[in-house]
DODO-393919 format. One line per field, with one value per residue: residue number from 1; residue in three letters; chain; x, y, z of N, C-alpha, C in turn. Coordinates in steps of 0.1 Angstrom, whole numbers, m for minus. Example, Ala and Ser with C-alpha at 12.3 -4.5 7.8 and 13.67 -1.06 7.14 Angstrom:
REM residues 2
num = (1/2)
residu = (Ala/Ser)
chaine = (A/A)
n.u = (132/128)
n.v = (m57/m22)
n.w = (78/71)
ca.u = (123/137)
ca.v = (m45/m11)
ca.w = (78/71)
c.u = (132/129)
c.v = (m33/0)
c.w = (78/79)
This chain:
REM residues 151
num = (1/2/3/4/5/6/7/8/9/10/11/12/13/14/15/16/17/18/19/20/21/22/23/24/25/26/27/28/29/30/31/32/33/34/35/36/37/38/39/40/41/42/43/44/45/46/47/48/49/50/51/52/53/54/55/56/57/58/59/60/61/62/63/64/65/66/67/68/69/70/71/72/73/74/75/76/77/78/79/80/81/82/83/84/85/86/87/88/89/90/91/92/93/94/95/96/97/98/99/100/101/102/103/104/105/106/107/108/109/110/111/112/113/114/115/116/117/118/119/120/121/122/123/124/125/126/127/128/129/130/131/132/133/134/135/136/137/138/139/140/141/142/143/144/145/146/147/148/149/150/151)
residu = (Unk/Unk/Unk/Unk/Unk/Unk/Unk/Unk/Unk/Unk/Unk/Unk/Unk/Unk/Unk/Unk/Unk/Unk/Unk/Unk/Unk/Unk/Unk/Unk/Unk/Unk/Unk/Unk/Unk/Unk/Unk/Unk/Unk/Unk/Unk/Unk/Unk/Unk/Unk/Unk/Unk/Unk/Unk/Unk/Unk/Unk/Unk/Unk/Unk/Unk/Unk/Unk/Unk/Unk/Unk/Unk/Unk/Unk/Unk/Unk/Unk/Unk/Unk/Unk/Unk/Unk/Unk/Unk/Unk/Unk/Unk/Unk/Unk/Unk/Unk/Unk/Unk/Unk/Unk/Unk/Unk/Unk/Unk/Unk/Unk/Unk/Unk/Unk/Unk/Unk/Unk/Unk/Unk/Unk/Unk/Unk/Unk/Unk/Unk/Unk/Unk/Unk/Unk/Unk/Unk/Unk/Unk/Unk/Unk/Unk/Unk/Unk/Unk/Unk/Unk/Unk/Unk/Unk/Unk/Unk/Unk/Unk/Unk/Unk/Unk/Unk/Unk/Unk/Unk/Unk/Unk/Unk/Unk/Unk/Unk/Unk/Unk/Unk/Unk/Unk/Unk/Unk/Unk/Unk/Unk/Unk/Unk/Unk/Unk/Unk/Unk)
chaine = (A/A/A/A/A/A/A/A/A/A/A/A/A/A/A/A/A/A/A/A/A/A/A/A/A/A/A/A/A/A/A/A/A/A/A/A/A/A/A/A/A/A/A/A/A/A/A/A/A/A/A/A/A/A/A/A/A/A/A/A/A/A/A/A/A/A/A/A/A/A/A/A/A/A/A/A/A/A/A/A/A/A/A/A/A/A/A/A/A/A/A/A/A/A/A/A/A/A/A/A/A/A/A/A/A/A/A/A/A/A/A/A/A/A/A/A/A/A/A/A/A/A/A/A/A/A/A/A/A/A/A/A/A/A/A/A/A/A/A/A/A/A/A/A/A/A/A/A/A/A/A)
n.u = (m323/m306/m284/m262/m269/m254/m229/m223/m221/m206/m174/m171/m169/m193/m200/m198/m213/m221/m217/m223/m202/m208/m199/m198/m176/m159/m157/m175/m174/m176/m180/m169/m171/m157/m150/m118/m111/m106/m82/m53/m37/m52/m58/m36/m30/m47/m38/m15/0/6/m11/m31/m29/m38/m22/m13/m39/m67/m103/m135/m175/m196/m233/m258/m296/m318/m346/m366/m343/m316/m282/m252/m214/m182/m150/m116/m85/m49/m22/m1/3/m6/m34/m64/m96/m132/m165/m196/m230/m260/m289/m284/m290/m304/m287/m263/m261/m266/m239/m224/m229/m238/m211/m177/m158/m148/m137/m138/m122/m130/m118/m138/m145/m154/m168/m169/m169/m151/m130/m124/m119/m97/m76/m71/m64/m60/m73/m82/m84/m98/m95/m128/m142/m176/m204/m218/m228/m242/m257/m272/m285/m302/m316/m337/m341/m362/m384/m380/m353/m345/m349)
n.v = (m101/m77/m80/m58/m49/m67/m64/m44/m48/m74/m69/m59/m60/m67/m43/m47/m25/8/40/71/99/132/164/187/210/205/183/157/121/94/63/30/0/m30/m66/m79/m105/m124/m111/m106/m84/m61/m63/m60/m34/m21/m23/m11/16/35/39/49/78/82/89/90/75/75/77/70/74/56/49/26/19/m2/m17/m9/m3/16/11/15/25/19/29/21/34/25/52/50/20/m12/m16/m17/m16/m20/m15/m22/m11/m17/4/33/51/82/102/91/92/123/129/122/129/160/177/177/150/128/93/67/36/6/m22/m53/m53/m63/m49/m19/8/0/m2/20/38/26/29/4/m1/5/28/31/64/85/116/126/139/152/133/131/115/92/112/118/92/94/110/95/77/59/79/71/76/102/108)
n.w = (m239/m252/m286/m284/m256/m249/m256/m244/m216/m217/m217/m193/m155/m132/m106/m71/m52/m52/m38/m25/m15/m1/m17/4/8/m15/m41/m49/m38/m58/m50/m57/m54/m59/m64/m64/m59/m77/m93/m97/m105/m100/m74/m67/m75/m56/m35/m30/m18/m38/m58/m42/m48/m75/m96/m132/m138/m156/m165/m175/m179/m187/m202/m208/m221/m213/m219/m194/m175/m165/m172/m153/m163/m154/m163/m159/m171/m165/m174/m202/m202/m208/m194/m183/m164/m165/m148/m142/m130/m124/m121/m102/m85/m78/m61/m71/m94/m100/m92/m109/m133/m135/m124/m121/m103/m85/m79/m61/m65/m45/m23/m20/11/45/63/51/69/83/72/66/84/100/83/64/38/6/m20/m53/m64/m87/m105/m125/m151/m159/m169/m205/m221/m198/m186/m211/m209/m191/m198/m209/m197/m175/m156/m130/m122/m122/m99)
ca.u = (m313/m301/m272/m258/m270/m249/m217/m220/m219/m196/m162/m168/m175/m205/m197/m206/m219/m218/m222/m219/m202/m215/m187/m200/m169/m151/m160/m179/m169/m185/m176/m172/m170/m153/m146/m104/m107/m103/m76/m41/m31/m62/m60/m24/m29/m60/m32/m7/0/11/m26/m43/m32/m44/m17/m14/m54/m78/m115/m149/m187/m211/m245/m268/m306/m324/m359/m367/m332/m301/m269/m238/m201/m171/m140/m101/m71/m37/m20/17/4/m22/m37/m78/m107/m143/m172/m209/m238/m280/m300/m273/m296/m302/m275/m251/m264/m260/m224/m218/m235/m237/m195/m163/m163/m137/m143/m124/m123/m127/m125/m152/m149/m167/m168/m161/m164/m139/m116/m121/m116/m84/m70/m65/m62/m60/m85/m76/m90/m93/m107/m135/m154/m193/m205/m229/m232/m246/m268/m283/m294/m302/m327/m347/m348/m376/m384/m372/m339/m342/m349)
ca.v = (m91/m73/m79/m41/m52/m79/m64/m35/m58/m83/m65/m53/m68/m60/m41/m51/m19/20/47/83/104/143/169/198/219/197/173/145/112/82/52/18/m13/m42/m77/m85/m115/m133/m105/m103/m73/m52/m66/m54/m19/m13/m23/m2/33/46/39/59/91/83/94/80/70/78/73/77/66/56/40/16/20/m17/m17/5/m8/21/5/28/14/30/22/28/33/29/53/44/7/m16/m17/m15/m24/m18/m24/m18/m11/m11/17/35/61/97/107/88/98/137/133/117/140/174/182/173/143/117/80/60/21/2/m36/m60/m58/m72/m32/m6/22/m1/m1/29/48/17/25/m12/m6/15/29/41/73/93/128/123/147/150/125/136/98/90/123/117/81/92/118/90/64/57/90/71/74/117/111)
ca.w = (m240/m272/m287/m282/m243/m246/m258/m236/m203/m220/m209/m179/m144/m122/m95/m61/m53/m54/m34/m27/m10/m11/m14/10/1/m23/m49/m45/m44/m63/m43/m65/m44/m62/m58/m68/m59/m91/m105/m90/m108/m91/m56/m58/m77/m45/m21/m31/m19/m45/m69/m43/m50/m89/m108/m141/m145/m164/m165/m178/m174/m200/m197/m213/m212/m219/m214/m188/m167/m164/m166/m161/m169/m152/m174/m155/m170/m161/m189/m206/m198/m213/m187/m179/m161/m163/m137/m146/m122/m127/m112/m95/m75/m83/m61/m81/m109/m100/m90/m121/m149/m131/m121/m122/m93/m75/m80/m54/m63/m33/m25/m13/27/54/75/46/74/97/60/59/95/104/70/61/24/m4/m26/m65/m66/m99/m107/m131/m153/m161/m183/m211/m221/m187/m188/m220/m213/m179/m201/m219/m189/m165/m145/m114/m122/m120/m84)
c.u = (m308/m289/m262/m258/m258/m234/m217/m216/m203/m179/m164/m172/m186/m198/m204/m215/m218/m221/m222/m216/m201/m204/m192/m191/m158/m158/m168/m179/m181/m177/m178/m164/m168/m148/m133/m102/m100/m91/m68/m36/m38/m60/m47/m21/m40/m49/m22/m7/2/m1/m30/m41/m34/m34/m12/m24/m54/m91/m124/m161/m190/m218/m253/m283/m312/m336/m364/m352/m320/m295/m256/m229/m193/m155/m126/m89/m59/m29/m5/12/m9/m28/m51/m89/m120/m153/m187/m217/m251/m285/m294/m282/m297/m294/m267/m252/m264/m250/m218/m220/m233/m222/m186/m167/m147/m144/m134/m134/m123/m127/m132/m144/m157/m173/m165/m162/m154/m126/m111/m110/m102/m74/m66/m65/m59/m69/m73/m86/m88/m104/m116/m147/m167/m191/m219/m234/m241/m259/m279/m291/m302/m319/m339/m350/m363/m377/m379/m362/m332/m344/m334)
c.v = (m89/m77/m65/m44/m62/m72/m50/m40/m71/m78/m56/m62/m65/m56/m45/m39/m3/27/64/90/124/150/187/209/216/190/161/133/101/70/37/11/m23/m54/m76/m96/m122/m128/m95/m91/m62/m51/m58/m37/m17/m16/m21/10/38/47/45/71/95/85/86/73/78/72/79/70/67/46/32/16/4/m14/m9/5/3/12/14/15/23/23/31/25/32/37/52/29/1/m24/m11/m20/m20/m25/m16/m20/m9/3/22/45/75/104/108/95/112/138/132/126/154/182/171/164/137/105/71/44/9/m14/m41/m62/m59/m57/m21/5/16/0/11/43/38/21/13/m17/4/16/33/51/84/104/124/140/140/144/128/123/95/97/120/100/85/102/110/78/68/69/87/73/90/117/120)
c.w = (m254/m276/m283/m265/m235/m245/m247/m221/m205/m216/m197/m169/m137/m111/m84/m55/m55/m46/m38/m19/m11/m6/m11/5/m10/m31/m45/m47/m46/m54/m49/m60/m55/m61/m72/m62/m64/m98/m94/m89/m101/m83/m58/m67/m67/m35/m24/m30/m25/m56/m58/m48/m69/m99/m116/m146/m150/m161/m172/m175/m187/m196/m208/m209/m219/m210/m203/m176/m169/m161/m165/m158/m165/m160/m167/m167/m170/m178/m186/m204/m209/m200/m181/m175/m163/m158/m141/m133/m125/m119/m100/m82/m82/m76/m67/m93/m113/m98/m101/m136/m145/m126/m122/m103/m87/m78/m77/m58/m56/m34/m16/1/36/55/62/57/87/86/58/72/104/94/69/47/18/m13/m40/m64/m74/m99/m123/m136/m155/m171/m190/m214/m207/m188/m201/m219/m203/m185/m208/m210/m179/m157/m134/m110/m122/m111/m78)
């Protein structure tokens, strides 16, 4: 791994996973699944009502291409605060990868549960969920990676 490979991974966490959800007459949300285990201040900004409705983030994406490997990197921040996390993911899908480069999107933060669609249809938590534009960063690595990843 390169050094450049190295520091781009080095502040962020891996996410556990990603999805997508497609926005028929709305936006479409990116779904990033995280473990707060380790990190008090997260668990208790995802389980608080008042971080879902986002206000006061920020975000963006950027990606990493290493050997033929996409990596994207979503980076939150609480703004007025110093306060930010970032969570990286490999070979996100070409869904993800069009919600993310092609419009203006949603990107709810979710944490690691057993059931996400029993977390999700119980309400038993809170998501952060921020509006997010198209990322050209994303897009342009997304134009020099492995054709699999235009799926």
């Amino acid at each position: 791994m390169s050094g450049a490979a190295r520091r781009f991974l080095s502040d962020a966490n891996p996410a556990v996973g990603v999805g997508l959800v497609p926005g028929v007459q709305s936006q479409p949300i990116v779904v990033l699944i995280v473990d707060d285990s380790q990190d008090d201040e997260l668990a208790s900004a995802l389980a608080s009502n008042d971080a879902a409705a986002a206000n006061g983030y920020g975000a963006a994406w950027s990606a990493q291409i290493n050997g033929e490997r996409l990596t994207i990197k979503f980076h939150l921040i609480r703004r007025g605060e110093e306060w930010e996390r970032r969570w990286t993911y490999p070979e996100p899908g070409g869904g993800v990868l069009n919600a993310i480069t092609a419009n203006r999107h949603h990107v709810a933060i979710v944490p690691v549960v057993g059931d996400l669609s029993e977390f999700v249809r119980e309400g038993n938590g809170a998501a952060i969920i921020v509006d997010v534009q198209p990322s050209r960063a994303v897009s342009s690595a997304r134009a020099v990676a492995v054709p699999t990843t235009a799926q």
